[in-house]
C-alpha positions in Angstrom: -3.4 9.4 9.7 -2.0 12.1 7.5 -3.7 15.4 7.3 -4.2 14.8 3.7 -7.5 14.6 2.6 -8.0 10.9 2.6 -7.7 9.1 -1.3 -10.6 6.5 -2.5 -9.9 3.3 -3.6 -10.5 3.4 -7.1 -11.6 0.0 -7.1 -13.8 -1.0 -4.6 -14.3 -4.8 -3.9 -17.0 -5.9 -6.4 -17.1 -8.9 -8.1 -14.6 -8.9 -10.8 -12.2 -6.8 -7.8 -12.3 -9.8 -6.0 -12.2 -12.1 -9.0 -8.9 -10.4 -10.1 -7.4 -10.4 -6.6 -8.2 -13.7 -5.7 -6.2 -14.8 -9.0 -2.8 -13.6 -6.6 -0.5 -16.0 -5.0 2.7 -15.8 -3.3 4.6 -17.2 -5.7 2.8 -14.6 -9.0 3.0 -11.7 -6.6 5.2 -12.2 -4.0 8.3 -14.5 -5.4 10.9 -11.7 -4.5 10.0 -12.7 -0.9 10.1 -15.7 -0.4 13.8 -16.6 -0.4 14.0 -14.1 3.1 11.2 -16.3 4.8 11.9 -18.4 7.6 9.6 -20.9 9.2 9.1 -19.3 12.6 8.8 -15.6 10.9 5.8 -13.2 11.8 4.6 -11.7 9.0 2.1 -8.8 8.6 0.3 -8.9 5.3 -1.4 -4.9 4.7 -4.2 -4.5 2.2 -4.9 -8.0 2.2 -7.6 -8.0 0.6 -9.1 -11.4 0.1 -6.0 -12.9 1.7 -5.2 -15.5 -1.3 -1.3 -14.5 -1.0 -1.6 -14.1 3.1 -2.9 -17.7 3.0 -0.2 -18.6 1.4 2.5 -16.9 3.1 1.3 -18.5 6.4 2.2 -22.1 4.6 5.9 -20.6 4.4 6.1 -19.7 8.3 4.6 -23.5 9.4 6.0 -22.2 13.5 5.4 -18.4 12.7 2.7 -16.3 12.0 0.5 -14.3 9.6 -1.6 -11.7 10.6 -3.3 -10.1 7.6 -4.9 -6.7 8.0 -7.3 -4.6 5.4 -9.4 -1.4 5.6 -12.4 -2.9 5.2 -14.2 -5.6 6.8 -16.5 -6.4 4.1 -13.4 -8.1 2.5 -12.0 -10.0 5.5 -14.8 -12.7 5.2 -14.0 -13.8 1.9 -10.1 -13.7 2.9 -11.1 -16.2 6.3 -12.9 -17.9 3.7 -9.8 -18.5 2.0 -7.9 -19.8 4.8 -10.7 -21.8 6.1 -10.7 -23.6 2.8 -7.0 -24.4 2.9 -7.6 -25.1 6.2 -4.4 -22.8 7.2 -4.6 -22.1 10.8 -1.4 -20.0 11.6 -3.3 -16.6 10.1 -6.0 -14.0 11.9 -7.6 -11.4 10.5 -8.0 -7.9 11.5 -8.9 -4.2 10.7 -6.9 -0.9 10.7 -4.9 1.8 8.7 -2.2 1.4 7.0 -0.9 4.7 7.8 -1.4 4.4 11.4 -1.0 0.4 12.1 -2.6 -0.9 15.1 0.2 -2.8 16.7 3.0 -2.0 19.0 6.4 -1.0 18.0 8.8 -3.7 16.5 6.0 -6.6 16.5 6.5 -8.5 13.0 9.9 -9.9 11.9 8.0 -9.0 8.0 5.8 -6.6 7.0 4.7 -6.7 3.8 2.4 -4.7 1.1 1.3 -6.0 -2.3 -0.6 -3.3 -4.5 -1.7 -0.9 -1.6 0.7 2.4 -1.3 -0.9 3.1 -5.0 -4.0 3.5 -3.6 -3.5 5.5 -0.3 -3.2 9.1 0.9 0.0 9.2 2.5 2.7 6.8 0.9 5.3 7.6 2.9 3.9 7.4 6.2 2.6 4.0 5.0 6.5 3.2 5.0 6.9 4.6 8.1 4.3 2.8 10.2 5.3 -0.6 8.4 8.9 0.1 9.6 7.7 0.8 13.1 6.1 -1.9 13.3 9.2 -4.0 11.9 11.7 -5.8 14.2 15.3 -4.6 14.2 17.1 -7.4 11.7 13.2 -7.5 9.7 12.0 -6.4 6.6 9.6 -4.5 4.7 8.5 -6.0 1.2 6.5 -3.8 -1.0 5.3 -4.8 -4.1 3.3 -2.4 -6.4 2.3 -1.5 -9.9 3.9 1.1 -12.5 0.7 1.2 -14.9 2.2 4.4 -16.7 4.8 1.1 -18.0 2.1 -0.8 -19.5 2.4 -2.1 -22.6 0.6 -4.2 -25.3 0.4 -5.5 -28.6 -1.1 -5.1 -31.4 -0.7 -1.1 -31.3 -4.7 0.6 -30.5 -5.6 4.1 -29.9 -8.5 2.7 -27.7 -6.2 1.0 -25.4 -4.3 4.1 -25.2 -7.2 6.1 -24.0 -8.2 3.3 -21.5 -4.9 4.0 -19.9 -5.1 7.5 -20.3 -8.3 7.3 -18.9 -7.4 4.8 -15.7 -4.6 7.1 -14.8 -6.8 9.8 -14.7 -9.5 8.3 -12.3 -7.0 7.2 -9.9 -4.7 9.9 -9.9 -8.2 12.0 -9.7 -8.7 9.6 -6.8 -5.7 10.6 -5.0 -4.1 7.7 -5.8 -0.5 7.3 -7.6 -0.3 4.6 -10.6 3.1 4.8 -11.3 4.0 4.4 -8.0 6.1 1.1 -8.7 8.9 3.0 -10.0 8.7 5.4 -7.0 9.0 2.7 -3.9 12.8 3.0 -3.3 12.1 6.9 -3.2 9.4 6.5 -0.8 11.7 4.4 1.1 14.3 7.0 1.4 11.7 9.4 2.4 10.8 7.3 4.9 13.6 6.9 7.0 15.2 3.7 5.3 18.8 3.4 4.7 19.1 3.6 1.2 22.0 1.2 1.2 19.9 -1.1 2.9 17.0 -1.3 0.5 17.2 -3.8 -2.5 15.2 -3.1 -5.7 14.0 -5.3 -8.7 10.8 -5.4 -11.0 8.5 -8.5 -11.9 6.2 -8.5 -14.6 2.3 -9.9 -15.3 2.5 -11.2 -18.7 -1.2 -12.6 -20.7 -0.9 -14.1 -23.9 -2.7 -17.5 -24.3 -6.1 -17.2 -25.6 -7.3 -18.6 -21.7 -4.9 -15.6 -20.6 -5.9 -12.9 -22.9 -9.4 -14.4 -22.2 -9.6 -13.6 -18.8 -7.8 -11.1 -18.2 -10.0 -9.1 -21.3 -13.2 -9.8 -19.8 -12.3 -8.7 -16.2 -10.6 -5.1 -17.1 -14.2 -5.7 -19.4 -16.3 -5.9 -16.0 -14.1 -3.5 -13.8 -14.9 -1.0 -16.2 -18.3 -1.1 -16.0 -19.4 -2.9 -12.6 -16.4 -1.7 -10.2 -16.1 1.6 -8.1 -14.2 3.2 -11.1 -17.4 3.4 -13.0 -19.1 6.1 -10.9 -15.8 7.7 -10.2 -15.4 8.5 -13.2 -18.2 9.7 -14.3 -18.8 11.5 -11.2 -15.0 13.3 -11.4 -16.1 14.1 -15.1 -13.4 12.0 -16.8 -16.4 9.8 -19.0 -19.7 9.2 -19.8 -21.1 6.1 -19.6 -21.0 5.7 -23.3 -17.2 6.0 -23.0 -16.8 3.6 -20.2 -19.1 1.3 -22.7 -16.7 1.6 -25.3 -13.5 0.8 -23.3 -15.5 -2.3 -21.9 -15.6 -3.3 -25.9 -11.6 -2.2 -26.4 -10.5 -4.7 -23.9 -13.5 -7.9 -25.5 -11.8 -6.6 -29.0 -8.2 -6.9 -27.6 -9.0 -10.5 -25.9 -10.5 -11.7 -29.1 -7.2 -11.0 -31.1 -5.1 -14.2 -31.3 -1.9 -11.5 -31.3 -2.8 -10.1 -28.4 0.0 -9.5 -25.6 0.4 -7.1 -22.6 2.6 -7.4 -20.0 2.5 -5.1 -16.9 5.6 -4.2 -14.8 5.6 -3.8 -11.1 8.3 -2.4 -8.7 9.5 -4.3 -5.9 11.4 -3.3 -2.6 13.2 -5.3 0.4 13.8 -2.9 3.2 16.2 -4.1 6.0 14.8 -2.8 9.3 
């Protein structure tokens, strides 16, 4: 672990948490993988979560491997859950840190990290322990968000201060939401060869009324019924009144046939 006082997940893993990650697949969050996968691969899936895009990975590596790993516990039932019901057996589940992995040296021929280094204390040491644990000839994929690049239509000052408002609970948090546009820096930092790391971007686009729909009402109910709730009250960023009306700004936004947003991610393939 880094000596750095350790960040909090700004999230948590309530119910519309889990509703929101259990929306993620490999192919809506992890497509810039998938043309480096073999069948007999091991991969290592950190900050799982509740494993909807570990599950699938292990249907890419039918003679390999997925071992998905997550902080916390609680989550790791609804992830075997997930497997269970696919009834995907190539996958375990297990506990530990992503800055200090539990594993020996050069076990996985693919580490891989979808919207965790955002949320953690040490970012770069994160890097470092997935490439440790990273066959020579492996990767490391890393996929996260740059919310700072968020963008929507029509034009509203009160989605403006709900970003405003989320960058300054997680970044309050300890956390870094721009990090997407940050990875290949990390990268460097952490001992990659910068010749040797491939960048792109993928995006999250809502638009149909079903889209703007759901995606409304969960940023709706993270607002008010996730960790960030507390947080922010607690770090002195809103009242609950505040929180109350950004709840409304994102029902108002859903309910507007024009609505759009689209949110841009960075994306990393590290050769080990």
């Amino acid at each position: 672990m880094s000596a750095t006082k350790e960040a909090v997940y700004t999230h948590g893993h309530s119910e519309p948490v889990l509703r929101s990650h259990s929306s993620r697949t490999a192919i809506n969050s992890a497509a810039y993988l998938l043309p480096h996968l073999k069948p007999d691969m091991t991969i290592l899936d950190v900050g799982c979560g509740p494993g909807t895009i570990s599950t699938d990975l292990a249907t890419y590596v039918p003679q390999g491997h997925v071992t998905a790993l997550d902080y916390a516990s609680s989550v790791l039932e609804n992830a075997r859950a997930s497997a269970a019901a696919r009834a995907v057996q190539n996958i375990s589940f297990t506990t530990g840190d992503v800055h200090a992995l539990p594993f020996a040296d050069a076990s996985f021929d693919v580490t891989h990290a979808h919207q965790v280094l955002q949320h953690i204390t040490d970012p770069v040491q994160a890097l470092r322990e997935m490439r440790r644990v990273t066959r020579p000839g492996g990767i490391v994929a890393v996929r996260d968000v740059n919310f700072c690049a968020t963008s929507w239509y029509p034009d509203s000052a009160a989605m403006d201060h709900w970003l405003d408002l989320y960058l300054r609970v997680a970044r309050g948090n300890g956390g870094t939401p721009d990090c997407g546009r940050r990875l290949h820096a990390w990268a460097r930092q952490a001992g990659f060869d910068p010749a040797r790391v491939t960048c792109s971007a993928g995006t999250w686009n809502y638009h149909t009324p079903e889209e703007r729909a759901w995606l409304g009402g969960l940023w709706a109910d993270r607002t008010l019924q996730s960790n960030f709730a507390p947080t922010a009250i607690k770090n002195g960023f809103a009242t609950q009144e505040d929180l109350e009306r950004v709840a409304q700004t994102w029902r108002a936004w859903a309910a507007d046939e024009d609505g759009w947003l689209t949110m841009v991610h960075g994306e990393i393939i590290c050769a080990v």
